[in-house]
PDB file of N, CA, C and O in Angstrom:
ATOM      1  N   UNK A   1      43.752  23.519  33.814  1.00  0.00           N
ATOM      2  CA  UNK A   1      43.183  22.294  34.319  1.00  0.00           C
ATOM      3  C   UNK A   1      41.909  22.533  35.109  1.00  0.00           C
ATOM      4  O   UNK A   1      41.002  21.756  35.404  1.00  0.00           O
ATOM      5  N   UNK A   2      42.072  23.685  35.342  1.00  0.00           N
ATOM      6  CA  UNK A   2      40.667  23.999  36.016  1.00  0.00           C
ATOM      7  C   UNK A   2      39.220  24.446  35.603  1.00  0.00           C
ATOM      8  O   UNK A   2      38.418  24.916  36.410  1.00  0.00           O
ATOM      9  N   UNK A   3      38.867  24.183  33.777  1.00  0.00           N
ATOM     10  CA  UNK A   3      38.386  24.520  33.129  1.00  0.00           C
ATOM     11  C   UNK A   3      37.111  23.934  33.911  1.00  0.00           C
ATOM     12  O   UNK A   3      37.420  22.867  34.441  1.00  0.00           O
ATOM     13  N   UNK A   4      35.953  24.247  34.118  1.00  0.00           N
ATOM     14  CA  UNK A   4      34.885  23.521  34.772  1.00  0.00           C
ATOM     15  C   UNK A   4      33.633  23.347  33.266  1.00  0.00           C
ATOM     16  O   UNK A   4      33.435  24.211  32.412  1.00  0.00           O
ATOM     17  N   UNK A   5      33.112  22.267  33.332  1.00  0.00           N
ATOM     18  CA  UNK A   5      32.134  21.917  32.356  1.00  0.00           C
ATOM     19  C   UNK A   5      30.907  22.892  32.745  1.00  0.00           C
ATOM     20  O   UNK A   5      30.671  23.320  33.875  1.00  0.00           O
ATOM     21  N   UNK A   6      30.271  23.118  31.719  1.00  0.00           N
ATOM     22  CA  UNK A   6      28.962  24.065  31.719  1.00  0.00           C
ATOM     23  C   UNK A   6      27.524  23.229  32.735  1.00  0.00           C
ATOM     24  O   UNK A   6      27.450  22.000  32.714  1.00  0.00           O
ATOM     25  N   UNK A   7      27.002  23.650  33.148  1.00  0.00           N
ATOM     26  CA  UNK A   7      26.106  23.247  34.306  1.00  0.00           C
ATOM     27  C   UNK A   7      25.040  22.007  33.054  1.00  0.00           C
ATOM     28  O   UNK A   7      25.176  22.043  31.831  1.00  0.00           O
ATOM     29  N   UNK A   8      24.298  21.271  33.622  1.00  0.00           N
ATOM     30  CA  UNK A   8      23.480  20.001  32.708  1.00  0.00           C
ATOM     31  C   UNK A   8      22.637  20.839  31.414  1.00  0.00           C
ATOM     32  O   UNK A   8      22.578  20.789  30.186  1.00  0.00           O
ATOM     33  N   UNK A   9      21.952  21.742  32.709  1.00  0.00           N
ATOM     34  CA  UNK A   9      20.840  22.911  31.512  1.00  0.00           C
ATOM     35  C   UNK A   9      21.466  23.765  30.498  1.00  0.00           C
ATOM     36  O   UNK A   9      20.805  24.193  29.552  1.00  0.00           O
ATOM     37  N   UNK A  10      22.584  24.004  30.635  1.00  0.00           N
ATOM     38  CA  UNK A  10      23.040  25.110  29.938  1.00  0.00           C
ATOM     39  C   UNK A  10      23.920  23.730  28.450  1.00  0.00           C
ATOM     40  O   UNK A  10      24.139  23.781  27.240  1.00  0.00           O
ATOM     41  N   UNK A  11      24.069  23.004  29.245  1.00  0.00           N
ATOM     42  CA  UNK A  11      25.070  21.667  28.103  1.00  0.00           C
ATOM     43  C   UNK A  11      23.477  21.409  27.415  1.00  0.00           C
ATOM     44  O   UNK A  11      23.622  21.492  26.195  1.00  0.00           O
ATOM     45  N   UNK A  12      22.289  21.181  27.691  1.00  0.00           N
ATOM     46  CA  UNK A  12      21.559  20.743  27.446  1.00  0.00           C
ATOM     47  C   UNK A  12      20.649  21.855  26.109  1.00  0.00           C
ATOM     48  O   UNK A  12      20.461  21.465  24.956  1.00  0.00           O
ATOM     49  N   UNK A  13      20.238  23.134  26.600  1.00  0.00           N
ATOM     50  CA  UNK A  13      20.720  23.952  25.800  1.00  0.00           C
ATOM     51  C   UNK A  13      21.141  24.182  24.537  1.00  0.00           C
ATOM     52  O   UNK A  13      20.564  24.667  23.564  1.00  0.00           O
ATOM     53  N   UNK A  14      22.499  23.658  24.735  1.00  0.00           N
ATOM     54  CA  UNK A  14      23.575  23.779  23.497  1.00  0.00           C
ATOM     55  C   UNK A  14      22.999  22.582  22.679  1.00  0.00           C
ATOM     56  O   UNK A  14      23.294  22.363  21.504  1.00  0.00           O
ATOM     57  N   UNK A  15      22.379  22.036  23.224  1.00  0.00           N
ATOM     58  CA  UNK A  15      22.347  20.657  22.394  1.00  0.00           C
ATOM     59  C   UNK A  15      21.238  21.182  21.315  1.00  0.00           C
ATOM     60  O   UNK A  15      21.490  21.405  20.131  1.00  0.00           O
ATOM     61  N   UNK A  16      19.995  21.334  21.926  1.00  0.00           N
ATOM     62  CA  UNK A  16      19.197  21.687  21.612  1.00  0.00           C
ATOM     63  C   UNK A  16      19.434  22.724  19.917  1.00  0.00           C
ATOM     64  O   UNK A  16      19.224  22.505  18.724  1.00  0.00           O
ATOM     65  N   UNK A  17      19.942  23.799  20.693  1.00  0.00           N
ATOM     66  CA  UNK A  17      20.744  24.943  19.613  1.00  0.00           C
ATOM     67  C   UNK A  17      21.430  23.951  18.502  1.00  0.00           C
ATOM     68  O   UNK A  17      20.881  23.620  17.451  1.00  0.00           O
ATOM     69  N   UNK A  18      22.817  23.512  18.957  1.00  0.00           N
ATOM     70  CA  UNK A  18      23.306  22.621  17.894  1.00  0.00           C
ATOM     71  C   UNK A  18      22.165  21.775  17.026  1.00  0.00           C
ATOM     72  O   UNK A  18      22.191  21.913  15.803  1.00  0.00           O
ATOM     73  N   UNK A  19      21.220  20.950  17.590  1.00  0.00           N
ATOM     74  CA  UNK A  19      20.132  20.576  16.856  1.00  0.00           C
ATOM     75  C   UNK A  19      19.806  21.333  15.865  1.00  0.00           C
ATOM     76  O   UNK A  19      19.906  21.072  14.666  1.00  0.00           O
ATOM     77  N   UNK A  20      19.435  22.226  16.334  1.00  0.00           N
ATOM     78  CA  UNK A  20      18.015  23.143  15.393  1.00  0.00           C
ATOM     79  C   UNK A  20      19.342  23.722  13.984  1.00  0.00           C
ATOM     80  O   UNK A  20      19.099  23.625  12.781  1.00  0.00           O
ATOM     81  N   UNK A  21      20.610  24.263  14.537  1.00  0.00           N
ATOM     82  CA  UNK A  21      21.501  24.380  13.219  1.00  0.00           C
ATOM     83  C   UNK A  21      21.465  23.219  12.441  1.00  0.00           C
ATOM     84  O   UNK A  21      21.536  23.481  11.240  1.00  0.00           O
ATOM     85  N   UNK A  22      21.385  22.115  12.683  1.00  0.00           N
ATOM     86  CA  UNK A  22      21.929  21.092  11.600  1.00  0.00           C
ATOM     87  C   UNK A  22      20.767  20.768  11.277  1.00  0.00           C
ATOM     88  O   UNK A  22      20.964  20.086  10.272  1.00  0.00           O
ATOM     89  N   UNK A  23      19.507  20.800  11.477  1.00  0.00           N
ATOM     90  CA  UNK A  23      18.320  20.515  10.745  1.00  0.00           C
ATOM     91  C   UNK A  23      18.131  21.667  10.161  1.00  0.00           C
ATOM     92  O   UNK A  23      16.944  21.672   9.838  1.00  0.00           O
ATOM     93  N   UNK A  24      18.653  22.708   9.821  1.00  0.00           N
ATOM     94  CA  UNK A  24      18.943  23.757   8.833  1.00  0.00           C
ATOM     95  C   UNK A  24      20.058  23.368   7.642  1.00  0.00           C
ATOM     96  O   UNK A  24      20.259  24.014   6.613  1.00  0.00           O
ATOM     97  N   UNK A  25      20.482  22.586   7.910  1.00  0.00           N
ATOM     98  CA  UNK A  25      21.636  22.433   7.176  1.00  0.00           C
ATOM     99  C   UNK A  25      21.226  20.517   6.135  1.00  0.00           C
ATOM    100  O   UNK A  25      22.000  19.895   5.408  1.00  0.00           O
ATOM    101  N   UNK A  26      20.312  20.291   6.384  1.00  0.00           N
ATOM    102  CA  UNK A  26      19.669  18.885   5.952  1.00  0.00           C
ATOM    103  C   UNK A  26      18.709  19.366   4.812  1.00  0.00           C
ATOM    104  O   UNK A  26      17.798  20.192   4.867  1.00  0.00           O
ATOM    105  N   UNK A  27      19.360  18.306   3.324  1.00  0.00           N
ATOM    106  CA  UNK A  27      18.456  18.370   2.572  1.00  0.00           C
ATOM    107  C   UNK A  27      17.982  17.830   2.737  1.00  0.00           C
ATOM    108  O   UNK A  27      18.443  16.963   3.480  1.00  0.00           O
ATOM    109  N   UNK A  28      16.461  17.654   2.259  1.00  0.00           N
ATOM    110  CA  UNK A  28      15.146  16.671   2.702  1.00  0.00           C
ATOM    111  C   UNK A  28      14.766  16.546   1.599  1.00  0.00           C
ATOM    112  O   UNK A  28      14.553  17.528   0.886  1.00  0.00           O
ATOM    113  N   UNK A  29      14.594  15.334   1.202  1.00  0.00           N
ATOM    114  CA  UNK A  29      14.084  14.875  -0.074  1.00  0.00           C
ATOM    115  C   UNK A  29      13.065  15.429  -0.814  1.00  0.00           C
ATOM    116  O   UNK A  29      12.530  16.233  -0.051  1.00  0.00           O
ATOM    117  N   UNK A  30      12.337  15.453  -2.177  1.00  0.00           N
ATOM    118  CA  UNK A  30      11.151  15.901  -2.543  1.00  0.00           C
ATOM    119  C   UNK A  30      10.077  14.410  -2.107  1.00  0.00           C
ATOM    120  O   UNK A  30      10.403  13.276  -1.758  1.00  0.00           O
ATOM    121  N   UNK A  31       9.100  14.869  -2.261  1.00  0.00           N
ATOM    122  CA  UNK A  31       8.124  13.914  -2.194  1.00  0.00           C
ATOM    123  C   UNK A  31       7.995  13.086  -3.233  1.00  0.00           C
ATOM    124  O   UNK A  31       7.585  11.977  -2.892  1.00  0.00           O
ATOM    125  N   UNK A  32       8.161  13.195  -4.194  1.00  0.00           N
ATOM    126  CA  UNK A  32       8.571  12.815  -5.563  1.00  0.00           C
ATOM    127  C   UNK A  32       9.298  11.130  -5.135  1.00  0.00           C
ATOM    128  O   UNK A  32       8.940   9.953  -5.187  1.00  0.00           O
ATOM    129  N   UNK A  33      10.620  11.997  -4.667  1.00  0.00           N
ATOM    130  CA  UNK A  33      11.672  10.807  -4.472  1.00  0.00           C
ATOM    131  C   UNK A  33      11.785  10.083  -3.089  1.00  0.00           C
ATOM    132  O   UNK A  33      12.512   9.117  -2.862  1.00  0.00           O
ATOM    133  N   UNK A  34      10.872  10.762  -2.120  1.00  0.00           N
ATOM    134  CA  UNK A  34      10.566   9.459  -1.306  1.00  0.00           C
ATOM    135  C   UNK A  34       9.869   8.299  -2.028  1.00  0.00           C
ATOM    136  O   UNK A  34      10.321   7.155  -2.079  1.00  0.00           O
ATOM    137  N   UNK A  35       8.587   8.761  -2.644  1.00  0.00           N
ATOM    138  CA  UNK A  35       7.530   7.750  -3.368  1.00  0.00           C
ATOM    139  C   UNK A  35       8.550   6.788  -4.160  1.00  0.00           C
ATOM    140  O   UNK A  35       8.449   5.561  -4.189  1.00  0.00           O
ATOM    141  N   UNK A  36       9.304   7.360  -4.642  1.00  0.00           N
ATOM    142  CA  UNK A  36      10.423   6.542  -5.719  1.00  0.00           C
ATOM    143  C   UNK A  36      10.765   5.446  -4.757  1.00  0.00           C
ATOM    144  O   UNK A  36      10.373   4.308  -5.013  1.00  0.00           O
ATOM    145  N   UNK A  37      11.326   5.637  -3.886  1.00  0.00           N
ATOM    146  CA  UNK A  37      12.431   4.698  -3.263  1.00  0.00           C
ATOM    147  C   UNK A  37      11.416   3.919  -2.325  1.00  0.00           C
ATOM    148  O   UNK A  37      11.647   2.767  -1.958  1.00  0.00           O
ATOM    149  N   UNK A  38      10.170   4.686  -1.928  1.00  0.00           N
ATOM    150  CA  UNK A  38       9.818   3.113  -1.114  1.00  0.00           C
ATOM    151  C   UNK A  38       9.079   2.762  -1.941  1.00  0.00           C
ATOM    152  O   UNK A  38       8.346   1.938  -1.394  1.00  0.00           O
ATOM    153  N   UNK A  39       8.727   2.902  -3.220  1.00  0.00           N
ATOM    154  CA  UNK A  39       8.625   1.624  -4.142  1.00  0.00           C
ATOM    155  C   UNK A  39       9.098   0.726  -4.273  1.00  0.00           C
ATOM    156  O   UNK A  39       8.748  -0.454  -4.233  1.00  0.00           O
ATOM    157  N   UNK A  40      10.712   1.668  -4.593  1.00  0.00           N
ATOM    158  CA  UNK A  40      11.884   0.397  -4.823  1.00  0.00           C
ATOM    159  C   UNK A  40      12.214  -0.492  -3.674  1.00  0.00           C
ATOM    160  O   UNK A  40      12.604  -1.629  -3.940  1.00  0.00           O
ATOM    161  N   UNK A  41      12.128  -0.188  -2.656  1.00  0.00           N
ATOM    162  CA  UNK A  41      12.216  -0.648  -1.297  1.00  0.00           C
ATOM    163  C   UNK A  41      11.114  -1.677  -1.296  1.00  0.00           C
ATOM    164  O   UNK A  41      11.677  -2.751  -1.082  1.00  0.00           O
ATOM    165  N   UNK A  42       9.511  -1.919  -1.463  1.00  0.00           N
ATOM    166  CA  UNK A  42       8.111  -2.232  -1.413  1.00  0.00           C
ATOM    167  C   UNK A  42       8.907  -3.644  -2.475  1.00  0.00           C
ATOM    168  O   UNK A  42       9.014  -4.818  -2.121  1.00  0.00           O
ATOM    169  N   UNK A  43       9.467  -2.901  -4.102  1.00  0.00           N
ATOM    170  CA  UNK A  43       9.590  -4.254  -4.760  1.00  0.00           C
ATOM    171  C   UNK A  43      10.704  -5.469  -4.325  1.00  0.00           C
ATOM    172  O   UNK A  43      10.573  -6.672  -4.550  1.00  0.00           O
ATOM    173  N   UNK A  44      11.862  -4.782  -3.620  1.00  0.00           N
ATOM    174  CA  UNK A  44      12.951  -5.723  -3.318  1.00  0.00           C
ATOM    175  C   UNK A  44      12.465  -6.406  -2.054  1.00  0.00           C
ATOM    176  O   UNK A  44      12.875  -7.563  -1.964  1.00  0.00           O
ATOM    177  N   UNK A  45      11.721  -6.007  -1.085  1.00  0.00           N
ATOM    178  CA  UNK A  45      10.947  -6.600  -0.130  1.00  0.00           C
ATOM    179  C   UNK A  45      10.199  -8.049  -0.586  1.00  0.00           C
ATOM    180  O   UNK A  45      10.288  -9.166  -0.077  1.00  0.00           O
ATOM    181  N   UNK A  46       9.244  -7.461  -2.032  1.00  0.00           N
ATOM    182  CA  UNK A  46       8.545  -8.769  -2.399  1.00  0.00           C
ATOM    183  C   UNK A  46       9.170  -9.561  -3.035  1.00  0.00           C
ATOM    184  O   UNK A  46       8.706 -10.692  -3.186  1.00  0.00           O
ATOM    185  N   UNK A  47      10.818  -9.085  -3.784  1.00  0.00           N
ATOM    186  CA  UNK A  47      11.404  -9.738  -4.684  1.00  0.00           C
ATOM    187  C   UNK A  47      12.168 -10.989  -3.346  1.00  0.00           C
ATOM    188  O   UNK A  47      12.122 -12.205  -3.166  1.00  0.00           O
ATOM    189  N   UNK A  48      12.542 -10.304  -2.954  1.00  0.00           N
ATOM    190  CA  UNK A  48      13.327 -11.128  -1.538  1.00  0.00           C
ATOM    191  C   UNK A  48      12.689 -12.261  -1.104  1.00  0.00           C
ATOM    192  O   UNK A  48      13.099 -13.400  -1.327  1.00  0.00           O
ATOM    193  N   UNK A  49      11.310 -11.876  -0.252  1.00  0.00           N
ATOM    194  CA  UNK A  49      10.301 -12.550   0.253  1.00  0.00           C
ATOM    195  C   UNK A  49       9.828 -13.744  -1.064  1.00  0.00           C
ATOM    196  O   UNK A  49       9.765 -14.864  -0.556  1.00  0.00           O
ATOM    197  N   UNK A  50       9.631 -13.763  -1.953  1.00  0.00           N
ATOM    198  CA  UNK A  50       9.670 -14.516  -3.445  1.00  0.00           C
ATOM    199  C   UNK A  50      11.096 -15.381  -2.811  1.00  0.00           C
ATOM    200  O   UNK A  50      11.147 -16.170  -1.868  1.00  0.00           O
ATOM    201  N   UNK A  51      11.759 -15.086  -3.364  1.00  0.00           N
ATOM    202  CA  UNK A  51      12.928 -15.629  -3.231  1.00  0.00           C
ATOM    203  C   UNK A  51      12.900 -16.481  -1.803  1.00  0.00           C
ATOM    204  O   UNK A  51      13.287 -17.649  -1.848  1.00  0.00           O
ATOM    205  N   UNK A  52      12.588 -16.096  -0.921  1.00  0.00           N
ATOM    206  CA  UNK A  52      12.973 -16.802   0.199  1.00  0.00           C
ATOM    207  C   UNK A  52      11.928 -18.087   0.131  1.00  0.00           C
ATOM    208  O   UNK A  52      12.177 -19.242   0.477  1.00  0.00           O
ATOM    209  N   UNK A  53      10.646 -17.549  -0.430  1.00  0.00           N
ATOM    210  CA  UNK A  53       9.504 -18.892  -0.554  1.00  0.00           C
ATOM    211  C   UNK A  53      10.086 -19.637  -1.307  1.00  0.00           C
ATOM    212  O   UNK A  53      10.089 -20.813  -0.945  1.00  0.00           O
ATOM    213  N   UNK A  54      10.692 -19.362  -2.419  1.00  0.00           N
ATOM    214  CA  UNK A  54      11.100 -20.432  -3.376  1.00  0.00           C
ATOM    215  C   UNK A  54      11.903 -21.517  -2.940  1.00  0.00           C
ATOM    216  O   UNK A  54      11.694 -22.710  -3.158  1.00  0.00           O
ATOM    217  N   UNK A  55      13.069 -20.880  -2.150  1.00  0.00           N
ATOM    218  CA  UNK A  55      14.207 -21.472  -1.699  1.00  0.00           C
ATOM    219  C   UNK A  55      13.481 -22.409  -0.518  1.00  0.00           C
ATOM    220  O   UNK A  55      13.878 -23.569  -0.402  1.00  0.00           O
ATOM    221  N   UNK A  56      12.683 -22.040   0.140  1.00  0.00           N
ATOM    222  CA  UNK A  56      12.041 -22.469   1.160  1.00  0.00           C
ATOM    223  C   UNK A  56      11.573 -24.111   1.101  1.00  0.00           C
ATOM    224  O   UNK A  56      11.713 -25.054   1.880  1.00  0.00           O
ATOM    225  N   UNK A  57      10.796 -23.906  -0.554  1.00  0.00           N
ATOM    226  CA  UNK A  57       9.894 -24.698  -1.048  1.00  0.00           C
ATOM    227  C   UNK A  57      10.425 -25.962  -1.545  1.00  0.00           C
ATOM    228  O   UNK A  57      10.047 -27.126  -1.417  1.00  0.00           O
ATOM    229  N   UNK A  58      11.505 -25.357  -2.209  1.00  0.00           N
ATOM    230  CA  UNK A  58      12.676 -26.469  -3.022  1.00  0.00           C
ATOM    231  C   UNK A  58      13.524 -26.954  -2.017  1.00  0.00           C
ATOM    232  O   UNK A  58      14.059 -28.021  -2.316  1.00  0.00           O
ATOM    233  N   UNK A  59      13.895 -26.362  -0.587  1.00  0.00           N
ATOM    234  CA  UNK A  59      14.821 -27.134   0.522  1.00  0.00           C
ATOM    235  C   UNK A  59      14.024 -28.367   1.070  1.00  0.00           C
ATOM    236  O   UNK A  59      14.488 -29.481   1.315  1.00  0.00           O
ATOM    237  N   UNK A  60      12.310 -27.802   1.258  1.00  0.00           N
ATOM    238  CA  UNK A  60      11.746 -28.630   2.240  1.00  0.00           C
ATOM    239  C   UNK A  60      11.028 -29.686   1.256  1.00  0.00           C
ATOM    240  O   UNK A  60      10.621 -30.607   1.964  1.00  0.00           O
ATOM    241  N   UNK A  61      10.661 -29.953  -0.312  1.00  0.00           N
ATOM    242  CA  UNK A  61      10.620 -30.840  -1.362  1.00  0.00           C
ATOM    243  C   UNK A  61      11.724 -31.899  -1.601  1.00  0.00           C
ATOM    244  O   UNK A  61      11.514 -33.056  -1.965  1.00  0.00           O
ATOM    245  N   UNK A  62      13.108 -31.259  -1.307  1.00  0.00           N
ATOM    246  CA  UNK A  62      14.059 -31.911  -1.423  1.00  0.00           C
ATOM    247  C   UNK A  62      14.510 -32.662  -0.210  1.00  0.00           C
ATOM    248  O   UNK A  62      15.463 -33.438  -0.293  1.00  0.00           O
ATOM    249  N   UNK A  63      13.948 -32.490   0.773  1.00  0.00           N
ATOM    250  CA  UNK A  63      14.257 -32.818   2.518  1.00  0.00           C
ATOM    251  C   UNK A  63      12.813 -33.849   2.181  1.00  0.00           C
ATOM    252  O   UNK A  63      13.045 -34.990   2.580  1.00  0.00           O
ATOM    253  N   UNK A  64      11.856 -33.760   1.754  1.00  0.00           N
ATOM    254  CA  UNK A  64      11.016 -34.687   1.523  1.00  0.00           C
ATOM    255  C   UNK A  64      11.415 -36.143   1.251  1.00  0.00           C
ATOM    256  O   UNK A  64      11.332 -37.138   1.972  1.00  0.00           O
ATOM    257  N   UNK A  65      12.055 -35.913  -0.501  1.00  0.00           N
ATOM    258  CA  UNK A  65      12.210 -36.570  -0.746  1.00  0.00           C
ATOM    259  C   UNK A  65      13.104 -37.234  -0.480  1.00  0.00           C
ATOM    260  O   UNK A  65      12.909 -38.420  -0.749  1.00  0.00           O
ATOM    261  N   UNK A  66      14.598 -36.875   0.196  1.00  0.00           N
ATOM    262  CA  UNK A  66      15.247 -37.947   0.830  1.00  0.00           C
ATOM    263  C   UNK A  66      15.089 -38.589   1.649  1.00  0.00           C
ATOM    264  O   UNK A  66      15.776 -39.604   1.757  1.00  0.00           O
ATOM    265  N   UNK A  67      14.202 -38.297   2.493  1.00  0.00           N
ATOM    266  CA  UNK A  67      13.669 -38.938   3.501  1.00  0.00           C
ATOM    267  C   UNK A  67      12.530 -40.085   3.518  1.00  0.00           C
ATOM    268  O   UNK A  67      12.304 -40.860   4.447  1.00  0.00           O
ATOM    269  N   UNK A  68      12.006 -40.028   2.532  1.00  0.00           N
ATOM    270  CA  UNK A  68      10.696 -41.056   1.860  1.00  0.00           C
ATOM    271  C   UNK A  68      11.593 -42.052   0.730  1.00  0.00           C
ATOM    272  O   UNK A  68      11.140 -42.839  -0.101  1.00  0.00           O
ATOM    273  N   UNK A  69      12.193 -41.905   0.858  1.00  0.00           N
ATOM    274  CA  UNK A  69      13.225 -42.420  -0.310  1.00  0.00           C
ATOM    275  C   UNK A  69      13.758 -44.509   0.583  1.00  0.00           C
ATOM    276  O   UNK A  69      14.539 -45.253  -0.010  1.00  0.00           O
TER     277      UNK A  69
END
């Protein structure tokens, strides 16, 4: 029960250490396949944004017209 925790610098340290192992241990994409995906990312952004104008366009046409009605 009397185990005492390691002082802030020395916990701090370890952290550090533990860090630097697991960014050894991380595959990192090619450049290749970043470019890939924030394409795909770039098109579902505009596909979305599309989509949201549309919906936008046809709520507030249709809110028009019941109201002038």
């Amino acid at each position: 029960m009397n185990e005492k925790k390691p002082k802030i610098f020395a916990r701090i340290k370890n952290w550090f250490v533990d860090m630097k192992a697991e960014f050894k241990r991380v595959v990192w994409p090619s450049f290749k396949k970043i470019r890939q995906n924030t394409l795909i990312v770039l098109i579902f952004v505009l596909l979305v944004g599309a989509l949201i104008w549309i919906l936008d366009w046809l709520f507030g046409w249709g809110l028009k017209s019941l109201i002038n009605r």
